[in-house]
C-alpha positions as CSV (number, residue, x, y, z in Angstrom):
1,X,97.3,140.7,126.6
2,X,98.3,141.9,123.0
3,X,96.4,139.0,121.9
4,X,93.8,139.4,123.7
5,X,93.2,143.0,122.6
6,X,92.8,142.1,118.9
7,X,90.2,139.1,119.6
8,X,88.4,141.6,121.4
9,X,89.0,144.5,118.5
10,X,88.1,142.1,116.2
11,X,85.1,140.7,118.1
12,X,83.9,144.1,118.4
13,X,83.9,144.8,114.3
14,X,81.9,141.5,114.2
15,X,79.0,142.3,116.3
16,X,78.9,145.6,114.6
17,X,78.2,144.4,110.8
18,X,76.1,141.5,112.0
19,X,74.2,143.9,114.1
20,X,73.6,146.4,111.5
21,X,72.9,148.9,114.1
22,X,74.4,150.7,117.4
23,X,75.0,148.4,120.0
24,X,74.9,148.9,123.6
25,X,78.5,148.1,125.6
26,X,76.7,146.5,127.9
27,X,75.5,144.0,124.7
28,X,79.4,143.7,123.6
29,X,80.8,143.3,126.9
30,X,77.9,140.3,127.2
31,X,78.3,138.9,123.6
32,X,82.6,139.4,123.6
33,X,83.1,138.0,127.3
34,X,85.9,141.2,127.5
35,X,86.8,142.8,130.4
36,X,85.6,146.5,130.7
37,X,88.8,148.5,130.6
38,X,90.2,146.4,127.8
39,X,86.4,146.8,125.7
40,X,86.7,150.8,126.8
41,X,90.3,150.9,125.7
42,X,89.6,149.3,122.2
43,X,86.5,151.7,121.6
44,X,89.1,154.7,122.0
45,X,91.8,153.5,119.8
46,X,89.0,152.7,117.3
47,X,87.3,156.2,117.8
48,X,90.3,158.0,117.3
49,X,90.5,156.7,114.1
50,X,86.7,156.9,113.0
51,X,86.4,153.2,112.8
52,X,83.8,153.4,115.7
53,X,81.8,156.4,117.2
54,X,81.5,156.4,120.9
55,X,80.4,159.5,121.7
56,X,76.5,158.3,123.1
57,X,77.1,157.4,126.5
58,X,76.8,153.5,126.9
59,X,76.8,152.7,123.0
60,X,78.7,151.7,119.9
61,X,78.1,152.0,116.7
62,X,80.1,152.2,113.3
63,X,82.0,156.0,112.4
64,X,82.7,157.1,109.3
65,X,85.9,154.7,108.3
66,X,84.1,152.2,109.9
67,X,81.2,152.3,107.6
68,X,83.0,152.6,104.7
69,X,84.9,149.3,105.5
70,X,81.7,147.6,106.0
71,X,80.8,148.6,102.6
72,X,84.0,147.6,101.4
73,X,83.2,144.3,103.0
74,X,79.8,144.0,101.6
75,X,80.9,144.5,97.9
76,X,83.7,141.5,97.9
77,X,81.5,139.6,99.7
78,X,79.4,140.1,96.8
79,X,82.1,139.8,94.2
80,X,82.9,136.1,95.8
81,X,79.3,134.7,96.1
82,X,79.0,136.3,92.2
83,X,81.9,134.2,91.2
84,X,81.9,131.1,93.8
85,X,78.0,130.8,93.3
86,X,77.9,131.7,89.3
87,X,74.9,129.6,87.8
88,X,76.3,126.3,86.6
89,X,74.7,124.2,83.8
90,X,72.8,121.6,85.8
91,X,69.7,120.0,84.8
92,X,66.7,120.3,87.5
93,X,64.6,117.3,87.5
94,X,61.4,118.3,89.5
95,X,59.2,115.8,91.1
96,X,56.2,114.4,89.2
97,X,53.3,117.0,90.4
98,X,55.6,119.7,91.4
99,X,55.4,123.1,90.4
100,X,53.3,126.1,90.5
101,X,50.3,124.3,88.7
102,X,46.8,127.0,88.8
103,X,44.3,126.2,90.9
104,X,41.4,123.6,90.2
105,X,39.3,126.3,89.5
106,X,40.9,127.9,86.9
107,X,40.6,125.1,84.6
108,X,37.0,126.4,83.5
109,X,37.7,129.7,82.3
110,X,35.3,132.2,82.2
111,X,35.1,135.1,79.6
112,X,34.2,138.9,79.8
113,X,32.8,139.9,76.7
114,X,33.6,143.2,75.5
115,X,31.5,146.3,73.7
116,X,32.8,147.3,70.4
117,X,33.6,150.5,68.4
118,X,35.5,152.1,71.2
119,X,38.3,155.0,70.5
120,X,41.7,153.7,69.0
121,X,43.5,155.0,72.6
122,X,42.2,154.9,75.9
123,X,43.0,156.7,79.5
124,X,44.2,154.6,81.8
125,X,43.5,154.9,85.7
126,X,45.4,152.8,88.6
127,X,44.1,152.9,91.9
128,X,46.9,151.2,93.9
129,X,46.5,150.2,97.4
130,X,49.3,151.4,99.3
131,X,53.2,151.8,99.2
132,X,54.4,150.5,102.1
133,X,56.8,147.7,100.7
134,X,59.1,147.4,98.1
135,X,57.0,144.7,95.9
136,X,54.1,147.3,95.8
137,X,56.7,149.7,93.9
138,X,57.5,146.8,91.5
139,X,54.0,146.1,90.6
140,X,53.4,150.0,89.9
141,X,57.0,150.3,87.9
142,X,55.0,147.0,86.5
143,X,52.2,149.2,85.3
144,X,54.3,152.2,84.4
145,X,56.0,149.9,81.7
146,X,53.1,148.3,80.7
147,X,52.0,152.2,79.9
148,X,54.6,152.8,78.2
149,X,55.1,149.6,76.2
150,X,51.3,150.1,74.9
151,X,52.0,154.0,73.9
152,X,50.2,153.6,70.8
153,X,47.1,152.4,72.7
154,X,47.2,154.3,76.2
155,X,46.7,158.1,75.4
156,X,47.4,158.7,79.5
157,X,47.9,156.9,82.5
158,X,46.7,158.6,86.1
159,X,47.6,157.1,89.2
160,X,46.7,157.2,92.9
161,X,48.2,155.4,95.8
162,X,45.4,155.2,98.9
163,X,47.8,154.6,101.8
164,X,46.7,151.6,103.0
165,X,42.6,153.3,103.5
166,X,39.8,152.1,101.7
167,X,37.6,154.8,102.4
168,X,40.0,157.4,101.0
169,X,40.6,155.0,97.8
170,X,36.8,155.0,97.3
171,X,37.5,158.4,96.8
172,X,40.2,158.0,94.6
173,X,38.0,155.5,91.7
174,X,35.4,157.9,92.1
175,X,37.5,160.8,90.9
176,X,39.6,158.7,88.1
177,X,35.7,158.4,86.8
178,X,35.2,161.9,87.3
179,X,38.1,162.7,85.0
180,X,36.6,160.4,82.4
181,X,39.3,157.4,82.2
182,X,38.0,154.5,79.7
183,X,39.5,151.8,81.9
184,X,40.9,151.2,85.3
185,X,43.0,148.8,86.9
186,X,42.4,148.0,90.4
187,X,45.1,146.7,93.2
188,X,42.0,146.9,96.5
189,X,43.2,147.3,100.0
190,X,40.2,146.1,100.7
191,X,37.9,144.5,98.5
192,X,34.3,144.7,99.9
193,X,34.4,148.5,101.1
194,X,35.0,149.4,97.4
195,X,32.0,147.5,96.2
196,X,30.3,150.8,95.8
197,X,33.1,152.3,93.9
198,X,33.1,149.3,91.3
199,X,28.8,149.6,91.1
200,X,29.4,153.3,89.9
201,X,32.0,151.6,87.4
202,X,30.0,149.5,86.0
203,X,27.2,152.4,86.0
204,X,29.4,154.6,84.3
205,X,30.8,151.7,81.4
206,X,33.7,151.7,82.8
207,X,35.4,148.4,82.7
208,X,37.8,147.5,85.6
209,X,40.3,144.9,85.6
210,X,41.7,143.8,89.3
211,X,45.2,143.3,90.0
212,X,46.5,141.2,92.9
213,X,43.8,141.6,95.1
214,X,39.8,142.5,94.7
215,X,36.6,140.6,95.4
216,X,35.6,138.9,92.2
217,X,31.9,139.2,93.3
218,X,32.5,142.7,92.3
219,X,31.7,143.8,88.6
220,X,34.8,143.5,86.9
221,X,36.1,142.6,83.4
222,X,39.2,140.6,84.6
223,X,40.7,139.5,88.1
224,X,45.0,139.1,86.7
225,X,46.2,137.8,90.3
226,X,49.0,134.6,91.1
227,X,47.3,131.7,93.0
228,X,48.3,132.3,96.6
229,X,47.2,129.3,97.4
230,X,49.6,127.5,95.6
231,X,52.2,129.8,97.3
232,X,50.8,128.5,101.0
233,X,50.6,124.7,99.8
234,X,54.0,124.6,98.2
235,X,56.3,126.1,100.9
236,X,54.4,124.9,103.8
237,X,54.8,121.3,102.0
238,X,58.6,121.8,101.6
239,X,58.9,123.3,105.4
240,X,57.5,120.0,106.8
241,X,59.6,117.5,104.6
242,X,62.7,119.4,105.4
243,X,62.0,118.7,108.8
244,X,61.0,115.7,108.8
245,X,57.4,116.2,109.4
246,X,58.7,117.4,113.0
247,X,59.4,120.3,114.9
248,X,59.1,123.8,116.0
249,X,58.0,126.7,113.6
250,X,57.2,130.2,113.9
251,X,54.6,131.6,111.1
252,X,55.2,134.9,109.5
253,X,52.2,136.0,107.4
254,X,52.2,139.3,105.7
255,X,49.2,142.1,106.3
256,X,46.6,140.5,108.2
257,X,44.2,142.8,105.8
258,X,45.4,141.6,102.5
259,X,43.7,139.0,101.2
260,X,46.3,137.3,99.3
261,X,48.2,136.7,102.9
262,X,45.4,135.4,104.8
263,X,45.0,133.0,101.3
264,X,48.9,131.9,101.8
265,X,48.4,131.3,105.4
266,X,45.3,129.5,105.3
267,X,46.3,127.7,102.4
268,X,49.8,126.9,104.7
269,X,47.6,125.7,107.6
270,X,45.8,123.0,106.1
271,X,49.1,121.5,105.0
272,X,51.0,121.5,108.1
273,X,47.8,120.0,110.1
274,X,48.8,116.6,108.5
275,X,52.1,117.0,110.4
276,X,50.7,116.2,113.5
277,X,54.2,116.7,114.8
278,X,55.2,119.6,113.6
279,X,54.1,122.4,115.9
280,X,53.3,125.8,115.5
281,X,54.9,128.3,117.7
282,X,53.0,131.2,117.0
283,X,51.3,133.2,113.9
284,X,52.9,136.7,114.2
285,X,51.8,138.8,110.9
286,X,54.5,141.1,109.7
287,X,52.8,143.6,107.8
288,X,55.7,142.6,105.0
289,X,57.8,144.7,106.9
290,X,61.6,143.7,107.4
291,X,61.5,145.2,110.9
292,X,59.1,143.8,112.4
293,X,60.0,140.3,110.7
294,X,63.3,141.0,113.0
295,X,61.6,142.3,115.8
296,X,59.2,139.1,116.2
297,X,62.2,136.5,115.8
298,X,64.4,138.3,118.2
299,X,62.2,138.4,120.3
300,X,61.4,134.5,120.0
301,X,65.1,134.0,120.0
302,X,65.2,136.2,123.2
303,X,62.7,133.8,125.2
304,X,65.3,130.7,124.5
305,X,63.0,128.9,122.7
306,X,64.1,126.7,119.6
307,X,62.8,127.3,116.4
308,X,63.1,124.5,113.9
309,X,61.3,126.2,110.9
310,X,60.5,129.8,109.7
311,X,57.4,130.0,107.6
312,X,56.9,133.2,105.5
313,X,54.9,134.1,102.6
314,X,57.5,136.4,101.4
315,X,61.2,137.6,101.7
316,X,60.0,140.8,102.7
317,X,60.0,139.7,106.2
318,X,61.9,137.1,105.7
319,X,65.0,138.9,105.6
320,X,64.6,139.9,109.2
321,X,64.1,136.9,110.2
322,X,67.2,135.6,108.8
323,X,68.8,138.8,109.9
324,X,67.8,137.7,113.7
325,X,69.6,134.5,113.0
326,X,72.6,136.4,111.9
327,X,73.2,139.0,114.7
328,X,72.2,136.3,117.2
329,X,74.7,133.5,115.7
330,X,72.5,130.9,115.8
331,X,72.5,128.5,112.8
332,X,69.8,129.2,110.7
333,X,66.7,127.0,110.0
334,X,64.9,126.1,107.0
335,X,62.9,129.4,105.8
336,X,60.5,130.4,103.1
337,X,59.9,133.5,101.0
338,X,61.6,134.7,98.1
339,X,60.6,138.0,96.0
340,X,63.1,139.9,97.4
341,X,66.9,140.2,96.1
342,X,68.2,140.2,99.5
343,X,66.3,136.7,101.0
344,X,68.1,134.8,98.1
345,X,71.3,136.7,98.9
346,X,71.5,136.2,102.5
347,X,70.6,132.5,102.4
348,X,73.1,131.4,99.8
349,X,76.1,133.6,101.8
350,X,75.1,132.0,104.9
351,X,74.1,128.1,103.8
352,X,70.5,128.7,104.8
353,X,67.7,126.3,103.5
354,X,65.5,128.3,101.7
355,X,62.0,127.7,99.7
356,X,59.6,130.1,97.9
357,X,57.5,130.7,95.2
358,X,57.6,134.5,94.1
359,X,54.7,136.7,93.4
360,X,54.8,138.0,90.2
361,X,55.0,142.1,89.9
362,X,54.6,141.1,86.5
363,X,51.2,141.0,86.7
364,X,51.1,144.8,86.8
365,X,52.0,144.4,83.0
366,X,49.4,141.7,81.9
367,X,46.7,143.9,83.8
368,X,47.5,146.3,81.5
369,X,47.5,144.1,78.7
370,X,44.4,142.5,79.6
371,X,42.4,145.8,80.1
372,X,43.6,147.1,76.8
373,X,42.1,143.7,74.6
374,X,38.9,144.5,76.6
375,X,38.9,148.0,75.4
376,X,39.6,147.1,71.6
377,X,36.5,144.6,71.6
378,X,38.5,141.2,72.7
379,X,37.1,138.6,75.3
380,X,39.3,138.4,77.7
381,X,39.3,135.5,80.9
382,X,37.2,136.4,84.1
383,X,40.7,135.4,86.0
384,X,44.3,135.3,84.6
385,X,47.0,133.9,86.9
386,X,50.3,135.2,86.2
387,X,52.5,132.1,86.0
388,X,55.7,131.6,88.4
389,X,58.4,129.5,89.5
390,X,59.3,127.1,92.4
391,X,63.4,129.0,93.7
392,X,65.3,126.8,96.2
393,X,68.5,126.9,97.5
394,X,70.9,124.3,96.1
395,X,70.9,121.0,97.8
396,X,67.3,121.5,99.7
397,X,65.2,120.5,97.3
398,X,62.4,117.6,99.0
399,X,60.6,114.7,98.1
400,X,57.3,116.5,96.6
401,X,59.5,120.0,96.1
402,X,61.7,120.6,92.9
403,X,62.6,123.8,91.9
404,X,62.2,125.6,88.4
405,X,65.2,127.6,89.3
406,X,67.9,127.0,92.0
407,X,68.0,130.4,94.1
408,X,71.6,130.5,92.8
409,X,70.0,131.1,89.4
410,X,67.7,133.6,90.4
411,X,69.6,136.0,92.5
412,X,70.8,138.9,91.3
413,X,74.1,139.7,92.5
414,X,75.0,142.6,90.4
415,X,72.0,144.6,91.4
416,X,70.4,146.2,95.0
417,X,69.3,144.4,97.7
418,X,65.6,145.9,97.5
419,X,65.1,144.4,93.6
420,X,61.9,142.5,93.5
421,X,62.3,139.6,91.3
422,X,59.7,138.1,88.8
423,X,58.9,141.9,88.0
424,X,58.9,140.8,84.3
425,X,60.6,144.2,83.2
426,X,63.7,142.5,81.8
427,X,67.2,141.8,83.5
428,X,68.2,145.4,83.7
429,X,65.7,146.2,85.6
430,X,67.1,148.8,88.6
431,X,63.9,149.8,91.5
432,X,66.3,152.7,92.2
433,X,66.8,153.6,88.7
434,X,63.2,153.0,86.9
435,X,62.0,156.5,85.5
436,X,58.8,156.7,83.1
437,X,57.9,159.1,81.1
438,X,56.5,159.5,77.5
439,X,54.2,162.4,76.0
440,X,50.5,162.2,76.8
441,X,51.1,160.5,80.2
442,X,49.2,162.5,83.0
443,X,51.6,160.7,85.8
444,X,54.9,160.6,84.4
445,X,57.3,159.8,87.6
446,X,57.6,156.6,88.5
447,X,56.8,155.5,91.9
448,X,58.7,156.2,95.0
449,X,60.4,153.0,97.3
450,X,58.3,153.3,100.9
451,X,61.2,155.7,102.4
452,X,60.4,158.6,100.0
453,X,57.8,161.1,99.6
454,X,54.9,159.4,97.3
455,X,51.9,161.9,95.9
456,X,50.8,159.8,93.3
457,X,48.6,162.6,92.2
């Protein structure tokens, strides 16, 4: 019986960190096979102690000493995988056509000629999107530094986040042109209701460069994007070869209103349809949400289905997929989608296969760039793709697949969870830390993560 009571008390501590949340006792009594006196008489020894709080009737969840030796838990984790899984000096040799090449059609670059004789430093507006995920607030820290690097160039910098409405930014150009900025960089929510808003741009002399998404029927000076089609092609390819070219899988695109995720998935369809085995589960989009990523494979997971393969275009849901794997203990399936800190993290600590090409934040920084050589009189290209690299978790490289970078490489162990990689704003780079803010600037805080406040104004 005294055995028996520590399997159970140590069963119970289990389902607690791989749950990450409160748990019914009607889940652990389930999950730990225990009977319900000895479950009850664990929870009170525990309680009394603060390791778990039991005070909600029918639940568990983690009490103060037991969250704090969770932490613990978390941090020499960490410290092992740091030291177990440091980089080691191995050569990748990739595949002959692997890689992140561009697109066919950017080989014929087009050029925006630009008017000359313009002021020596030039007012900056950014009309961003939306900041409802964390790789949003990397491409705005992306544009913030790119600010700030240029100083002697950008007089001001004014920014407005539309919360994920077109109509409202519409509004928001409009009144960047009303306070008479010299160039503006563009991040649509959705391209072809602003095609008024980039008319009166182009009225007004304005010139408007495009970041990450925008309709390049629109009058603009430069589109600075990543090729999402690549991103589709390349971990769609690597799903099906690690299977086999068989098998279940559940696709995970991102916003269904963004373009560059219906782009990924399209571009991800057309590859697995010469997999005439392989089949497709379902398409659930996630709205790059972690939760929801969770919600939709527990839910999968819940129907006793099997799920062979995980196809997302980002670790933004991603990470609740494999999260769902976690609680559930079930052995984890290949996935894709990188970006974010935690997907590489959570793959190499639990052996998971894992593929993805990140989109760049950087590109925040080149749009800056880019509109800054149009304002000084430079041509600059009609489209600039933001180059990036191939990240695969050692051992699971394919036949067509090498990476750049093993994810062991890339992962950042010695910095948060929410860190989006490829942000280009050096290796110190902290999301929770990033402050801006230089004389002149008319927006001098840096942007929020999605759980705080965010005026933007």
């Amino acid at each position: 019986m005294r055995q028996r009571g520590q399997d159970i008390a140590i069963g119970l501590l289990q389902l607690l960190i791989a749950a990450e949340r409160p748990i019914t006792v009607a889940e652990a009594l389930a999950r730990l096979g225990a009977p319900r006196a000895t479950l009850h008489r664990v929870a009170r020894i525990f309680a009394a102690r603060g390791i778990v709080d039991c005070r909600r009737r029918g639940w568990l969840a983690f009490g103060p000493v037991g969250l704090a030796l969770a932490a613990r838990r978390e941090a020499l984790l960490r410290a092992e995988d740091q030291r177990r899984l440091a980089p080691r000096p191995r050569p990748i040799h990739r595949a002959r056509g692997a890689g992140c090449a561009p697109s066919p059609r950017a080989a014929a670059t087009q050029w925006s000629e630009a008017p000359l004789g313009r002021r020596p430093r030039f007012r900056i507006g950014f009309s961003n999107a939306d900041m409802n995920n964390l790789w949003r607030v990397a491409l705005v820290h992306s544009v913030e530094y790119g600010a700030v690097k240029y100083r002697s160039l950008a007089r001001s910098l004014m920014v407005k986040h539309a919360e994920g409405c077109a109509e409202r930014q519409a509004r928001d150009i409009g009144d960047l042109l009303d306070k008479g900025v010299d160039g503006l960089i563009v991040s649509a929510h959705r391209a072809p209701a602003l095609a008024a808003a980039f008319a009166e741009a182009a009225r007004r002399g304005v010139p408007v460069v495009m970041v990450d998404r925008g309709d390049e029927n629109a009058p603009h000076a430069s589109f600075v994007t990543c090729d999402d089609g690549v991103i589709g092609r390349v971990t769609a390819i690597w799903l099906a070869e690690k299977l086999e070219g068989r098998g279940d899988v559940l696709l995970l695109p991102g916003l269904q209103a963004a373009a560059p995720a219906r782009a990924r998935l399209s571009a991800a369809l057309q590859i697995l349809r010469d997999f005439p085995q392989i089949c497709i589960l379902d398409i659930c989009w996630s709205d790059w949400r972690q939760d929801l990523g969770r919600a939709i494979v527990e839910a999968a997971l819940a129907r006793g289905g099997k799920i062979d393969g995980v196809w997302c275009d980002s670790g933004l849901q991603a990470v609740g997929s494999l999260k769902a794997f976690i609680a559930a203990e079930r052995r984890i399936p290949p996935h894709t989608g990188g970006d974010l800190n935690l997907a590489y993290k959570l793959a190499i600590r639990h052996g998971a296969p894992l593929a993805a090409v990140d989109y760049p934040p950087a590109m925040g920084l080149k749009a800056v760039e880019t509109l800054l050589d149009f304002l000084r009189g430079r041509s600059v290209a009609k489209r600039v793709d933001v180059p990036t690299e191939i990240v695969v978790t050692r051992g699971h490289a394919t036949t067509s697949v090498r990476p750049d970078l093993w994810a062991d490489q890339h992962v950042r162990w010695d910095l948060p969870d929410d860190l989006i990689l490829a942000s280009g704003l050096g290796p110190s780079y902290d999301p929770r830390r990033f402050r801006v803010n230089y004389v002149g600037t008319r927006y001098n805080r840096s942007a929020a993560h999605p759980s705080e406040r965010v005026d933007g104004r």
